[in-house]
C-alpha positions in Angstrom: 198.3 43.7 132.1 195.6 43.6 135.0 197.5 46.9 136.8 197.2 48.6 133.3 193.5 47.4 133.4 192.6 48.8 136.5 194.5 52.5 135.6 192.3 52.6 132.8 189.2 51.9 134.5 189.7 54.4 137.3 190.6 57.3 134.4 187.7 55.9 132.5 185.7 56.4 135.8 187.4 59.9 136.4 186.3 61.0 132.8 183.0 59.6 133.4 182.2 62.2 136.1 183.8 64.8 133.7 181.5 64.3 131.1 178.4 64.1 133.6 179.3 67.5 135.5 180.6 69.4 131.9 176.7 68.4 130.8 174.4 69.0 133.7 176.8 72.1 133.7 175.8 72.8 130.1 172.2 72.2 130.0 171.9 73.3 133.9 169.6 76.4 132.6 167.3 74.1 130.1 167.1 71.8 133.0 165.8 74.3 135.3 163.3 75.8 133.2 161.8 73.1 132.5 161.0 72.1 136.5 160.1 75.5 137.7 156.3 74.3 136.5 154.9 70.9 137.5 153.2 70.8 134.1 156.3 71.4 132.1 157.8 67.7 133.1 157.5 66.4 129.5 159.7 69.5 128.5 162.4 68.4 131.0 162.1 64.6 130.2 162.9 66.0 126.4 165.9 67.5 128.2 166.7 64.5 130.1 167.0 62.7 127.2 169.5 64.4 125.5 171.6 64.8 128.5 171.8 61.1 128.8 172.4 60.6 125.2 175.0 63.2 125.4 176.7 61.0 128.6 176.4 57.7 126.5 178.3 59.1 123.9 180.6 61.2 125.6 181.9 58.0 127.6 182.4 56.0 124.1 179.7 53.8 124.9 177.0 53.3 122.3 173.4 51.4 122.7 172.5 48.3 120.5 168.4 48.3 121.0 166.5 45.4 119.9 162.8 45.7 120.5 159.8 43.4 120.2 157.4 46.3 121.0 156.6 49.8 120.0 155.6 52.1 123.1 152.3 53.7 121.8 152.5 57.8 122.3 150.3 58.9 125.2 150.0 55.5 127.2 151.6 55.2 130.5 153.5 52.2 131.4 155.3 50.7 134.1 159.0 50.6 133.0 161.3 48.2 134.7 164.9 46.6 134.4 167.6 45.0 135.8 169.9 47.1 138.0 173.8 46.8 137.7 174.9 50.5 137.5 174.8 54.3 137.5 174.3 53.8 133.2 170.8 52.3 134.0 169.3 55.9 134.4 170.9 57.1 131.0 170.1 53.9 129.5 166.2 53.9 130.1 166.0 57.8 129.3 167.8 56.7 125.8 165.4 53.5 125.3 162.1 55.2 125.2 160.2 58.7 124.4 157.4 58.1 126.4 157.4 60.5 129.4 158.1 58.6 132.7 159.3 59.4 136.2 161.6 57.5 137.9 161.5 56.0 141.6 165.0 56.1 142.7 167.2 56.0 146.1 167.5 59.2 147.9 171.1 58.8 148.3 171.5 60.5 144.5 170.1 63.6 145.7 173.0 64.7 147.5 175.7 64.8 144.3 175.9 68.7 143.3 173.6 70.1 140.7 172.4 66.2 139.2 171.0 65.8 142.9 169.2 69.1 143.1 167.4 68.3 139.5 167.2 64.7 140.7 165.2 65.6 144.0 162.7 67.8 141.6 162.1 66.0 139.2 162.1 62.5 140.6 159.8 59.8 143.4 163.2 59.6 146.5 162.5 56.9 148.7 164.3 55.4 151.7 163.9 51.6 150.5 164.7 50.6 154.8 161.8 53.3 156.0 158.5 52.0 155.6 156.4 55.5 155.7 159.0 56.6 153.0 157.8 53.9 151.1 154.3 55.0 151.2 155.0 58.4 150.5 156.3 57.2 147.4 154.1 55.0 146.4 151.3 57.7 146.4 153.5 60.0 144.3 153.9 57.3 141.7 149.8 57.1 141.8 149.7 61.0 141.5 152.2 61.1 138.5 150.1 57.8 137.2 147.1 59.7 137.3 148.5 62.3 135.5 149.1 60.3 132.7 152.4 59.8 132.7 154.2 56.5 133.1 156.6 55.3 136.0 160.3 53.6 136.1 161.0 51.5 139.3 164.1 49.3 139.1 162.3 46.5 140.9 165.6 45.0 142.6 164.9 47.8 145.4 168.7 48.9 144.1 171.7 47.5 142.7 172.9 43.4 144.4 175.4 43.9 147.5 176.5 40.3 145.8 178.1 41.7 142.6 178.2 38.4 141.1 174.5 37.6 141.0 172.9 37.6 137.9 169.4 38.7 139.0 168.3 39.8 142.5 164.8 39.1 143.8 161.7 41.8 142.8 160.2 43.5 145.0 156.3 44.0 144.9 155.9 47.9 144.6 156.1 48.3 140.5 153.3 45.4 140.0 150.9 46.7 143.1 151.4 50.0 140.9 150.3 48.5 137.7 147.8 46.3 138.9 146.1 49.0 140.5 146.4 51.1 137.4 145.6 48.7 134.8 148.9 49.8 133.0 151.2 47.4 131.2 154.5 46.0 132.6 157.0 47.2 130.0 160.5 45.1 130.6 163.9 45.7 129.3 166.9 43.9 130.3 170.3 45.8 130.2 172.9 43.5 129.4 176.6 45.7 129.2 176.2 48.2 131.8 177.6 46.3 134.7 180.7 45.7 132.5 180.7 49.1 131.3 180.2 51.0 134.5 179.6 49.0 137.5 180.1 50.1 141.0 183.7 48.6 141.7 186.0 51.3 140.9 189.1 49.3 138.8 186.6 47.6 136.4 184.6 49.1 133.3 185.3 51.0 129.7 183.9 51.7 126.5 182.1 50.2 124.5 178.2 49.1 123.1 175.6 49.0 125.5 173.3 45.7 124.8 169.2 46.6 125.7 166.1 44.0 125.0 163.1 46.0 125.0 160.5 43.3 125.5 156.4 42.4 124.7 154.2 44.4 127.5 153.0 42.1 130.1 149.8 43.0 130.2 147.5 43.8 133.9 144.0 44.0 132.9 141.6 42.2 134.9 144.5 41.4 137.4 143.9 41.5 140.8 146.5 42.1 143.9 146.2 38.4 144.4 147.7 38.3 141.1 151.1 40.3 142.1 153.3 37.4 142.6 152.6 35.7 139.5 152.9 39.3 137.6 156.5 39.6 139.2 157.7 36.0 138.6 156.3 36.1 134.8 158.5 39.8 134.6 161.1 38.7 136.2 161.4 35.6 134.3 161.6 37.4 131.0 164.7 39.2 132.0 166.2 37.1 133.4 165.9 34.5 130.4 167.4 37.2 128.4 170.3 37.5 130.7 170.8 34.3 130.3 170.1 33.8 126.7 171.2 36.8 124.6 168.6 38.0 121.4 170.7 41.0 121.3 
């Protein structure tokens, strides 16, 4: 039974990539229409979204979302999560229509065609070089001030301990927020690591659990406040981890 397990999971993971390349391949010329102008991102986050919802589907997974807030059209936010696999990035583009850019690992931009929209369209940083960090933290300000709202995944990337529930934060999504007055906006993803996670002979269809929590509000927060903003987020997800509402 476990041998017939792990076949199925490295097809499932064979059909996975299928179904990414036969989309990107199919909405390749939306996709780069809508990033030949800097002011057309909303167009390609429309895009975006349905590429991801087309990849959620097409792997037989389907999203359960129960939410506690409604995202108000036109207000930026700071979206964050917990990070367990490559289904995080459809997942968030599924959970909300509020245009956001991610901050992601560079690493992505070297897959063929994802990784050439990926690099346009998204804030690449090198999480172990500090003047890439800075780099990227002024783009997130630039995209902030343009009044769109920001994903970081604020593990800094997915646990090398597999196991672990919930990896420490980092500080750059609540310096953002702080210094923008914008609104934490927390999810917690609660299938994804057991529907895609990165060990190759687990993972398979199936719902895809996401809490979409109350804004943790910034205003008339200081830098001082940063760790307290992170513990209060962090706590929220991981409670939820913990103790399913979903």
């Amino acid at each position: 039974m476990k041998v017939f397990k792990q076949i199925f999971a490295a097809f499932y993971r064979i059909w996975f990539y299928l179904i990414i390349a036969f989309f990107t391949i199919l909405l390749f010329p939306f996709l780069l229409i809508s990033i030949l102008k800097h002011s057309w991102y909303p167009f390609f986050f429309k895009v975006a979204r349905t590429w991801s919802i087309l990849v959620i589907y097409g792997i037989g997974c389907y999203p359960v979302i129960k939410r506690d807030v409604k995202y108000e059209k036109g207000e930026s936010y700071m979206f964050v999560a917990n990070h367990t696999s490559m289904t995080d990035i459809m997942l968030m583009f599924h959970a909300t229509k509020n245009p956001f850019v991610f901050v992601g690992k560079k690493e992505l931009a070297k897959i063929p065609l994802f990784g050439y929209i990926y690099k346009r369209t998204c804030i690449l940083v090198d999480r172990g070089n500090t003047k890439s960090r800075v780099e990227a933290f002024r783009r997130a300000e630039i995209r902030l001030n343009e009044g769109l709202s920001v994903c970081i995944f604020p593990e800094g990337g997915v646990p090398d301990d597999l196991s672990l529930l919930l990896d420490e934060f980092k500080d750059g999504a609540f310096r953002l927020s702080i210094e923008h007055q914008i609104p934490i906006a927390p999810m917690t993803f609660h299938d994804n690591k057991k529907r895609f996670p990165y060990s190759f002979f687990i993972g398979g269809p199936g719902k895809m659990r996401v809490k979409v929590h109350k804004l943790v509000p910034t205003e008339n927060l200081t830098l001082d406040n940063r760790k307290e903003l992170k513990k209060e987020t962090r706590d929220v997800i991981l409670n939820e981890l913990l103790n399913p509402t979903v």
